[in-house]
Structures are given as structure tokens and as C-alpha cells.
N, C-alpha and C positions, 0 to 999 in steps of 0.2 A: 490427582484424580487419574485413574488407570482405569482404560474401556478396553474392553478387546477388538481388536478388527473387524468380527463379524456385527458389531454392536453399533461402533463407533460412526455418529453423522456430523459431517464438514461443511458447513455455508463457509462458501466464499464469494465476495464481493469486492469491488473493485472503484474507481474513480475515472479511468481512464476508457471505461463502458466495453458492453458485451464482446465487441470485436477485439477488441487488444489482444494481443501476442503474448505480455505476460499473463496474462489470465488464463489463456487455454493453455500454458505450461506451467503454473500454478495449481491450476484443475488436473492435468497429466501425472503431476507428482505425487500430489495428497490423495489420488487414486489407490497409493499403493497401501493407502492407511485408512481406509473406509470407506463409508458413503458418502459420494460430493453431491452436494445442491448449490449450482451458482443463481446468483441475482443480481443483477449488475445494469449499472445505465445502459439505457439507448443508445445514447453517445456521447461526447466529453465532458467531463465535471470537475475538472482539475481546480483545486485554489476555492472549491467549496466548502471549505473547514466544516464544522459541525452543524450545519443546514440542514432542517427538514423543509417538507412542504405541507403546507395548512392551510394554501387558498384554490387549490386546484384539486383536482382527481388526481389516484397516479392510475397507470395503467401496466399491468404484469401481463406479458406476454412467452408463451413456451416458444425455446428456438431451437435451430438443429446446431449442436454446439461442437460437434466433431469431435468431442474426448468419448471414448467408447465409455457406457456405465454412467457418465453424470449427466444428470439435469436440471438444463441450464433454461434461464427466465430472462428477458429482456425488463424492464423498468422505466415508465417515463417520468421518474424521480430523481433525488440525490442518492448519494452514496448509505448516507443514515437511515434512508429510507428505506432502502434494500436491505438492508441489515433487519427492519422492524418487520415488515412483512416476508424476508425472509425464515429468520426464525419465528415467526407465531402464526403466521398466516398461507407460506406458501411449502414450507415442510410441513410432513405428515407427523415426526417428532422434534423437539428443540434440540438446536443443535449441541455437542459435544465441546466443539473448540471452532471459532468463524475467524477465517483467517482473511487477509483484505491487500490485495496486488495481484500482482507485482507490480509495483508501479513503474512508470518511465519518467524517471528521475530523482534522485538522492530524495531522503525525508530525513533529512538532522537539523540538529540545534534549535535555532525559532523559527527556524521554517518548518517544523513540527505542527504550529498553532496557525499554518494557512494548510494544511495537508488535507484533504477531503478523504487518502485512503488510511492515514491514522487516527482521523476523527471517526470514519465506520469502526472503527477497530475498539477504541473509548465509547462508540455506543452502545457493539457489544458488552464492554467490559460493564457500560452502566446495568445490562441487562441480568450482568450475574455469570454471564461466559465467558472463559477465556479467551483471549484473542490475539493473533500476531497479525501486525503490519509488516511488509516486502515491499521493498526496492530497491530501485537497481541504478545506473547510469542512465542518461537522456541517449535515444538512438533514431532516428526516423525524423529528423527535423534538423535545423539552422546550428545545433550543437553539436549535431551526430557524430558518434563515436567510431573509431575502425575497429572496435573491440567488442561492437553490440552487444549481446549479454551472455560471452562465453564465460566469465567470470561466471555468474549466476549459475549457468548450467551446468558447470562443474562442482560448487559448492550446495547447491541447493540440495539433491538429495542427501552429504551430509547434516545439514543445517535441518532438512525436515527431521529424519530421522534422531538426534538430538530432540527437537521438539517431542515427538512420541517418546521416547523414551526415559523423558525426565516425567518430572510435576506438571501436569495443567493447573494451573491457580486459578479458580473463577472470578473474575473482576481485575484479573493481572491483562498487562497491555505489553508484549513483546517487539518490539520496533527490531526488522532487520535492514541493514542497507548493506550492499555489493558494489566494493569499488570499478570502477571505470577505466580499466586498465588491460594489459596483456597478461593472459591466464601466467604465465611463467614470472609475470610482475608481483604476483598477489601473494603475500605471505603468509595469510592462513585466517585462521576467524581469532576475536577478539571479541570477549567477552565482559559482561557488566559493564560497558560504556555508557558512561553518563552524557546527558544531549549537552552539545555546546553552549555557553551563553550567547556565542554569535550567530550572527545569520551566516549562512556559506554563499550568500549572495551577495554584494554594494548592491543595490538599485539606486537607479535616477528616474526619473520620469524625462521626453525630453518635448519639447514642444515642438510640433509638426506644422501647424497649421493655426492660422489667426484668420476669422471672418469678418465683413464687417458690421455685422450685429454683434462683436465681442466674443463670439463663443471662440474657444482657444481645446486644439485638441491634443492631447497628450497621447505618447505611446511608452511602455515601460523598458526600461533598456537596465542590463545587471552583466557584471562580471565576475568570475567568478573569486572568493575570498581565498588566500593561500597560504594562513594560520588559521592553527585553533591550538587550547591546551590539550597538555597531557593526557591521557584516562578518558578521552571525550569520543563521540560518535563520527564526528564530524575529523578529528585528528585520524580516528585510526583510517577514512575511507581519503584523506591526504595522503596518509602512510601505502595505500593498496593494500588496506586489510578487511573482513567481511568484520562489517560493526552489528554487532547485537549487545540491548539492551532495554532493561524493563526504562518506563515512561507513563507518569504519572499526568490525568489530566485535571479533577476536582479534588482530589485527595492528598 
């Protein structure tokens, strides 16, 4: 599917909500490739896999988004949800291609199927649009990186560009991830990666706390995994390479 630039309209949406970093450099790149429309959480939605809401209101609100050219909508929904009232309810046309990040932090192998910004991404794709997920390394918290997302910001406008320039397939789901590493570490992009069998996480749960009415409170504690096979998503962002690959979710 080939649109031209002056034609072409971009919903993107996100999991990590309106304020995130990767998102208004998400929104700054696919500028150079048509009309952006963001819709994105209020605030964090991370580990909401493919969630809507159906007992509440949602509430869409216009925000000042600081990308020159896009218009951006806050959401007091999930991620699927932005996606639903972004394309049919809050653009003036349906979108072209709905792209969903950049997330803060990896989305490979089964941790794919807790991902809230590659489950937007399979909502679109249920919708008949094509769709790419983004992500990148964790940066701004208890894992943080000294490498934030230079990797990303160097690769990413090749990688958008690759995007427009091939096929959009409507109902295809493009999964990209940006390793976590020193720009001079990163080997280049790696294509047709299949998602791991593994989680890239061990979790434990560990117990923090005993009452004595019995309640027992847990906190999640995970390190990270430091195999996967060959040909996998999760291998090539071990290796310091950008992994992209199609990712199937009902089909």
C-alpha cells in the first residue's frame, strides 16, 4: 500500500501515556512522513496487554503536544482504546499506518503477550491497518541505562524510512526493538526476527510482608535472561542489534 506524503495520516499511540519521551520523538519522526494524530494515556498503562474498558467512560482530551504539525489527545483509557477512538472517532479520516511507542523497554519473545504497546498495535492490525510497535531499552528508573536511547535516535530514522518505503500490509503487526547499548556497540538492524520462546525476563515474586489477618503482600522482582536462539528477537537485541520482525497475534 503506497500513499503519498501529502495524503498519508499517522495515529500513534502509546502505553507509557501522553507525556513520555518516546512518544513525542516518535511523533517528531513520522512527521517527516505525513499527518500525525497522537492518542495516548493520561498516564501509565504498561503490562496492559490487550485491555479495553467497558465499565467506565473514557474521556479524550486535546493537549499542547510540543511536536510542531501533530495533534495530540490525552485518553483516560487503555492503550486499545486509543487506538479505537483514535482511528474512527477522533481523526477526521482512518488512519493509513498506526504506529504504537516507543516504548521504555524491550517487547520480545513472551513478553510480547503482556505488552500493552504491541497489543495497540494487534488492535489496529484487528482493525484492517497496518501497524508497527517501537521499543527501545528501560531508561528513567531502577534499570536505567547510560546509553538512554541513542541507539534509537540514530537508527530510527533509518528504520522509519524502510517502513515507508516498502509494503504496508493491512492487518500485518511490525514489532521493532533497539538494543540497549553504546551507539558504537550496535551492529546494525536485523531483519525477519522471529519472537523468542523465552521470556527475556526470570520473575519471582518475593514476599515482603505477612499481617496478622493472613494477607501476605508480594512484590515482582526479575533479572534479566542472557540466552535466546538464533534468528530470534530477543537474540539479535543480546547481540546489540535493532530487531524487527512481523508478529502474529490471533492468526
Amino acid at each position: 500500500m503506497s500513499i503519498s506524503y501529502e495524503n498519508r495520516k499517522i495515529l500513534i499511540v502509546n502505553d507509557d501515556g501522553i507525556r513520555s519521551d518516546g512518544l513525542a520523538r516518535l511523533a517528531r519522526e513520522a512527521a517527516n512522513y505525513g499527518e500525525v494524530w497522537v492518542v495516548a494515556p493520561d498516564g501509565q498503562r504498561s503490562a496492559a496487554s490487550h485491555s479495553i474498558t467497558i465499565d467506565d467512560p473514557l474521556y479524550v482530551t486535546p493537549v499542547a503536544f510540543g511536536v510542531e504539525g501533530v495533534h495530540a489527545f490525552s485518553c483516560s483509557g487503555l492503550p486499545s482504546d486509543c487506538v479505537r477512538l483514535g482511528a474512527k472517532y477522533i481523526m477526521p479520516q482512518e488512519p493509513d499506518v498506526v504506529f504504537s511507542g516507543i516504548n521504555n523497554g524491550f517487547n520480545v519473545g513472551t513478553d510480547i503477550q503482556y505488552s500493552a504497546t504491541v497489543a495497540a498495535a494487534f488492535d489496529a492490525a484487528m482493525a484492517g491497518y497496518p501497524a508497527v510497535a517501537f521499543s527501545e531499552g528501560f531508561s528513567l528508573d531502577e534499570r536505567a541505562s547510560a546509553y538512554g536511547h541513542k541507539v534509537t535516535d540514530i537508527y530510527l530514522p533509518q528504520v522509519m524510512a524502510e517502513i515507508f518505503g516498502g509494503e504496508l500490509v493491512p492487518g500485518q503487526v511490525i514489532n521493532v526493538n533497539f538494543p540497549d547499548c553504546p551507539p558504537e556497540k550496535c551492529g546494525g538492524v536485523l531483519r525477519d526476527r522471529r519472537p523468542s520462546m523465552g521470556n527475556p525476563f526470570i520473575d519471582t515474586y518475593d514476599m515482603t510482608e505477612e499481617r496478622p489477618d493472613g494477607t501476605r503482600r508480594f512484590e515482582i522482582h526479575w533479572v534479566d535472561r542472557d540466552h535466546a536462539d538464533e534468528g530470534t528477537d530477543l537474540r539479535a537485541i543480546l547481540d546489540g542489534y535493532v530487531a524487527i520482525g512481523v508478529v502474529k497475534n490471533i492468526s
